[in-house]
C-alpha positions in Angstrom: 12.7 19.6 15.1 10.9 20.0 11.8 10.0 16.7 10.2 7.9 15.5 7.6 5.8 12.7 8.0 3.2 11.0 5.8 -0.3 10.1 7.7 -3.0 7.8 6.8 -6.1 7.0 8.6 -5.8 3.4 11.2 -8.7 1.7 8.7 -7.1 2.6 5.4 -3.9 1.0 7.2 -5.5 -2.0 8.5 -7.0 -2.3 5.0 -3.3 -2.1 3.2 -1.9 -4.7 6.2 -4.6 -7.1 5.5 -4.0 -7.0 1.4 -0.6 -7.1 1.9 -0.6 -9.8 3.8 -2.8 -11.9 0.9 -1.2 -10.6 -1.8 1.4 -12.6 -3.2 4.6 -11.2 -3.5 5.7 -11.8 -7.4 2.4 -9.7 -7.9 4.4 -6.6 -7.2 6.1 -5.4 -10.3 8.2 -2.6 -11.1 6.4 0.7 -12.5 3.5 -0.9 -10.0 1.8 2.0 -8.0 2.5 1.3 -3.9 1.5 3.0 -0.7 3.5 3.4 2.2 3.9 5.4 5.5 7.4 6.6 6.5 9.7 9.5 6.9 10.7 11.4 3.5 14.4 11.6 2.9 16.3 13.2 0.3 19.3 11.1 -1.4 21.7 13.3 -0.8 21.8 13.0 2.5 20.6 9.3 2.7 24.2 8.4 0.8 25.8 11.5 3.1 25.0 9.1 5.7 24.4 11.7 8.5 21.7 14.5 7.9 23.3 17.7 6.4 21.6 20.2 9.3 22.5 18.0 11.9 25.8 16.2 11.4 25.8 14.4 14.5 22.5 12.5 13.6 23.0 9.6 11.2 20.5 9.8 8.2 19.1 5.9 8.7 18.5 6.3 12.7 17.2 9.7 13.2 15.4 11.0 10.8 12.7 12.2 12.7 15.2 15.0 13.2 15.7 15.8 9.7 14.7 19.7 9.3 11.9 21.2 6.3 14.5 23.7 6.0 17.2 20.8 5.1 14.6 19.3 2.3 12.9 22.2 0.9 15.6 25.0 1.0 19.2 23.3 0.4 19.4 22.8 -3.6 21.5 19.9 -2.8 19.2 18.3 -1.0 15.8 18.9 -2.9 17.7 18.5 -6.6 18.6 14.9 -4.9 15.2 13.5 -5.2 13.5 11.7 -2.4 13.0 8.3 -0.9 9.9 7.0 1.5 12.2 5.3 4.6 10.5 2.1 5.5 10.3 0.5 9.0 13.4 0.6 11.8 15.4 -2.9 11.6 15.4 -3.7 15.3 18.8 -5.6 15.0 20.6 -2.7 13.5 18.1 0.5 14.8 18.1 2.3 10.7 15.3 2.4 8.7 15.3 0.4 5.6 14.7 2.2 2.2 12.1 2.3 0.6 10.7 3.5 -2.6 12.0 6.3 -4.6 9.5 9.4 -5.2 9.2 9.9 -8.9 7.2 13.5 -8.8 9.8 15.8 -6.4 7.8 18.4 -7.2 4.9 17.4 -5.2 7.3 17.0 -2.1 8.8 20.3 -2.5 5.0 22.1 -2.9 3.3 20.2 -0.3 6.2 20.8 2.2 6.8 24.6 1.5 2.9 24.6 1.4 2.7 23.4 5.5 6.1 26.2 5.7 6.1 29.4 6.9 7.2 32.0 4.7 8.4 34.1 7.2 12.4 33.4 7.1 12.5 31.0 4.2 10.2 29.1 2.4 9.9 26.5 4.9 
């Protein structure tokens, strides 16, 4: 399945773990610019709470299986917004949430960008 997924280079993580990890936490304040890795998500199906394309795959667990198709193409979806999800709870297997994108535009270009324009624009 189709899935979008942010990648950052191992040092520039290791960099962002090791300043984390000294930064103090009340440093962080809202408006503040952060950097994460993690599955995009649109809000509409985060609070459907299964993915729309694949209704037997709740949004929090799987989202690995979420489709382009279900981001870039549905209206629903894409006019949603989107979320970064953040790591997998191990006691309850769902990702947490994390921020919420700002620019959806840049989602929706850079996806249908990496598409295929043959049936849709994903």
């Amino acid at each position: 399945m189709n899935s979008y997924f942010i990648h950052f280079p191992g040092y520039f993580m290791i960099l962002l773990v090791a300043y984390l990890n000294n930064a103090v936490v009340d440093a962080i304040a809202v408006g503040d610019d952060v950097c994460m890795t993690g599955y995009i998500m649109d809000i509409f199906c985060i609070e459907l709470g299964v993915l729309l394309d694949n209704r037997q795959i709740t949004t929090l667990e799987g989202p690995e299986n979420h489709s382009f198709h279900c981001l870039l193409d549905v209206p629903v979806c894409y006019n949603s917004g989107f979320m970064v999800l953040g790591e997998k709870d191990s006691k309850t297997s769902l990702h947490c949430l994390g921020p919420r994108l700002e620019e959806s535009d840049v989602v929706i270009d850079v996806g249908r960008a990496a598409g295929s324009s043959a049936k849709s624009t994903t």
